[in-house]
C-alpha positions in Angstrom: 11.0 -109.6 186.7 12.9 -108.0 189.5 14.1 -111.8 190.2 15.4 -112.1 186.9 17.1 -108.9 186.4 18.7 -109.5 190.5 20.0 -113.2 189.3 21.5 -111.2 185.9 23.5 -108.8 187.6 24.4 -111.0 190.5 26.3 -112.8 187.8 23.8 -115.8 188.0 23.6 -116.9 184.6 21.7 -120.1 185.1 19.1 -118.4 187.4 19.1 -115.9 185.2 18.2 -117.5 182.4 15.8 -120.2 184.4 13.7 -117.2 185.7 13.7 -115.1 182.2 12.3 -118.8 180.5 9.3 -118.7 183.1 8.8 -115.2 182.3 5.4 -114.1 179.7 7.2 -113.6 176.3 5.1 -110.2 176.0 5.9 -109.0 179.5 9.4 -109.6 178.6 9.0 -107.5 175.2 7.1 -104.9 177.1 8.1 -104.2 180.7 11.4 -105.8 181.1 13.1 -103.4 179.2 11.4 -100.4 181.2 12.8 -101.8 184.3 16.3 -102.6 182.1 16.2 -98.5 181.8 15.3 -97.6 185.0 18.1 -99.5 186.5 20.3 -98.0 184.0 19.4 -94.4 184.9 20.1 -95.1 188.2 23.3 -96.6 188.2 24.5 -94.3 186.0 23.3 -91.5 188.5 24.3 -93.2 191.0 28.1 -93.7 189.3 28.8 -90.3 187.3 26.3 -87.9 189.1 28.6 -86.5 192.1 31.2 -86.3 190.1 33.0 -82.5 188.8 30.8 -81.7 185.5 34.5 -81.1 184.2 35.5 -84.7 184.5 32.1 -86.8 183.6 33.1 -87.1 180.0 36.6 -88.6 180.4 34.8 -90.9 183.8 32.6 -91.7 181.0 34.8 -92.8 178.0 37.2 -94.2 180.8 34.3 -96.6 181.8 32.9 -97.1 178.7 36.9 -98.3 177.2 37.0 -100.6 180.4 33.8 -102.3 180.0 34.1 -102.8 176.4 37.9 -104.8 177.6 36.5 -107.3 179.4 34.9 -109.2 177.0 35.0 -110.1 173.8 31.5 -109.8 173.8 31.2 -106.8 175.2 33.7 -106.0 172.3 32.0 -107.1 169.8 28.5 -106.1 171.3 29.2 -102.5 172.8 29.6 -99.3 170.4 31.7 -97.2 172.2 29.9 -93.9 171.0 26.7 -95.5 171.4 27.3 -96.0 175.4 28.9 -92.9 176.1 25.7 -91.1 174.2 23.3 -93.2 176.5 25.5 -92.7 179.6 25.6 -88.7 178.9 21.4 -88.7 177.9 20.5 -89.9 181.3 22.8 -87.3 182.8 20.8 -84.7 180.7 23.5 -84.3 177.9 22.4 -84.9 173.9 19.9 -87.2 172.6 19.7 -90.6 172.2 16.6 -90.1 169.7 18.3 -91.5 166.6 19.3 -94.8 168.1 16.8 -97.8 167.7 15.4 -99.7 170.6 16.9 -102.6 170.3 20.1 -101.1 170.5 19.4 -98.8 173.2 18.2 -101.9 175.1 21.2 -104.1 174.6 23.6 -101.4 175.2 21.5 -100.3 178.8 22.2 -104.0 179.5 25.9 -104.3 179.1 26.3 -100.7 180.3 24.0 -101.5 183.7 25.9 -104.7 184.1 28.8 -103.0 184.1 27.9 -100.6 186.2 26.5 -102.9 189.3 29.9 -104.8 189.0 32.2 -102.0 189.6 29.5 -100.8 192.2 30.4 -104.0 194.4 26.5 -104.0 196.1 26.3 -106.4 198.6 23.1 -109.0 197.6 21.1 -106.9 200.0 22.5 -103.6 198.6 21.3 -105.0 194.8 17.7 -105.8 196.1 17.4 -102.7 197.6 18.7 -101.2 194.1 16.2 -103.0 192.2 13.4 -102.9 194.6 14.4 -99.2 193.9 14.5 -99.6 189.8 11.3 -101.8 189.8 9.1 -98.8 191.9 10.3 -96.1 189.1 9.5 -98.4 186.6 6.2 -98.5 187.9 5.8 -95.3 188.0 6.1 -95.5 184.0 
């Protein structure tokens, strides 16, 4: 899984979806998403966590209006509110108990992509990231 998520947000689409076809259907169901959220947390950390408490909120709603830009999809796909809630919950601001999974999940996934673009990791920088993601995962 940490293959598939590394070809995703190295913007390998083919890979990408080449490994997540050779993935268990249940596995994919079950732990992918955990591992989805783990990376999340820490690239938002990683992004929004040194920054003055003062300023997160506009950093956030300034990311949040440039990610939703790029796209159409990510238009179409990304509630604004949504991913500024989720952003600000893993920083340890509000809940994110009323929203539903599958939200949660597919907003973590434009939101982390997002995220690791602006980052600029070098390929060795993103599997250290993941190998990173995949260990907390594990750790459930």
């Amino acid at each position: 899984m940490a293959a598939t998520l590394h070809a995703q947000l190295a913007g390998q689409t083919d890979e990408h979806l080449r490994r997540l076809r050779g993935l268990d259907k249940e596995n994919v169901q079950s732990e992918y998403p955990i591992l989805i959220a783990a990376a999340f947390f820490l690239a938002t950390n990683r992004r929004f966590s040194k920054s003055d408490p003062t300023t997160v909120t506009s950093q956030i709603i300034d990311f949040v209006a440039s990610l939703r830009a790029r796209t159409p999809e990510a238009t179409e796909k990304v509630d604004a509110h949504i991913a500024e809630r989720l952003l600000r919950a893993v920083l340890g601001e509000g809940s994110i108990a009323d929203i539903d999974d599958s939200t949660v999940y597919t907003t973590e996934l434009f939101l982390l992509a997002g995220l690791i673009s602006d980052a600029n990791l070098t390929d060795a920088e993103l599997t250290a990231f993941i190998a990173k993601a995949r260990a907390m995962a594990d750790e459930g």
